[in-house]
N, C-alpha and C positions, 0 to 999 in steps of 0.2 A: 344362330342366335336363339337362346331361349324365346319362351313367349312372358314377353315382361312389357305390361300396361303400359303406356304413357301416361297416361293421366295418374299413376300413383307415384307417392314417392317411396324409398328405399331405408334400409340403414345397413350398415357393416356386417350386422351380425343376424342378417336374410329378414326380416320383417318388414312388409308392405305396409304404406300408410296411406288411408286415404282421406280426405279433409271434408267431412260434408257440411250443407249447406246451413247447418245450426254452432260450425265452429269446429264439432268436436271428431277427434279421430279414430278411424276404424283400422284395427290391425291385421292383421294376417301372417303368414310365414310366405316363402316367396317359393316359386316350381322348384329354385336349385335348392334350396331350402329342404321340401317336403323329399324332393331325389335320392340328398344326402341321406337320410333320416332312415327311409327304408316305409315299411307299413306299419302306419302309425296306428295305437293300438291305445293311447289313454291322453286324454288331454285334463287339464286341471288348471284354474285362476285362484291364486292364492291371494290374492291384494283388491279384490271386487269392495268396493266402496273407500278406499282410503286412499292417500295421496301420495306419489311416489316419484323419483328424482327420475331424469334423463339417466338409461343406462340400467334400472335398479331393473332385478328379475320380477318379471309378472305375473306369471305363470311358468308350468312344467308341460313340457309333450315327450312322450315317452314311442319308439317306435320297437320291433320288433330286435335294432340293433343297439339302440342307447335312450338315452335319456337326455334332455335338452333345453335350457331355460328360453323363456320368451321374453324380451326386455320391453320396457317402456322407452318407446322414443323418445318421449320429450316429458317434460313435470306435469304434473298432472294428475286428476282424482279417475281411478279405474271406475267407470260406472256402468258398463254392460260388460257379459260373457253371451258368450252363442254356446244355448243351452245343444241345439243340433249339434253339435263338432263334439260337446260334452257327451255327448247320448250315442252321437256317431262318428268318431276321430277317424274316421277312416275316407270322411267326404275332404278332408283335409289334401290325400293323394290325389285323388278324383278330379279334385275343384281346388286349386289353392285359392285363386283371385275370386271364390265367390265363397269360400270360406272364412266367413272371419274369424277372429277368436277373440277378440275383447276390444273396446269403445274407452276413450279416456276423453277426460274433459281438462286442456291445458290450461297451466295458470296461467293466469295477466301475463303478458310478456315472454312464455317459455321460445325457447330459444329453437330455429326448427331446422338453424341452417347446417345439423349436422345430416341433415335428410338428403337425400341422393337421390337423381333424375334416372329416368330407368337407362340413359343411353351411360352413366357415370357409372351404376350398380352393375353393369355389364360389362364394360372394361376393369370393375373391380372381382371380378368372378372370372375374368379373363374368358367373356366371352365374345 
């Protein structure tokens, strides 16, 4: 089995979420995530400060074999980038779960129960 947090939650499309103690959530991409990808070589937040639906692309991360959107889990205003990952996309392979790559701040009410338990994101990766 991968190494995949407990204490984070998941989404479909490999992004780790973690909920901190002021509300707001921290993203990342997940180990099967960074795997696929290959060695990631540019990372980019293109929605930093505006508000953005469950689902919508967040950002871009680019690796040596493709190119790859980062979605927002949930609604909400993007309001951090981790300038590190920008400067060195390459701590992304290295360190997934201490990588983050962008902070959003959920609206009133956003909806989180499309989020996945790491033991649910594991049997969806078929691991």
């Amino acid at each position: 089995m991968s190494n995949l947090p407990a204490d984070l939650k998941y989404t479909e499309s490999h992004e780790w979420v973690r909920t901190e103690a002021d509300g707001t959530l921290t993203v990342g991409i997940t180990d099967h995530a960074q795997e696929a990808l290959g060695d990631i070589v540019f990372f980019e937040v293109q929605q930093l400060g505006k508000t953005v639906a469950a689902g919508d692309a967040v950002a871009t991360i680019e690796s040596v074999k493709a190119a790859s959107d980062i979605y927002a889990p949930v609604a909400g205003e993007v309001i951090a980038v981790n300038d590190e990952v920008v400067d060195s996309p390459e701590e992304v392979n290295e360190s997934p779960y201490d990588s983050w790559l962008f902070k959003i701040k959920p609206t009133a009410g956003a909806a989180q129960d499309r989020l996945m338990s790491a033991d649910d994101y594991a049997k969806s990766i078929g691991d």
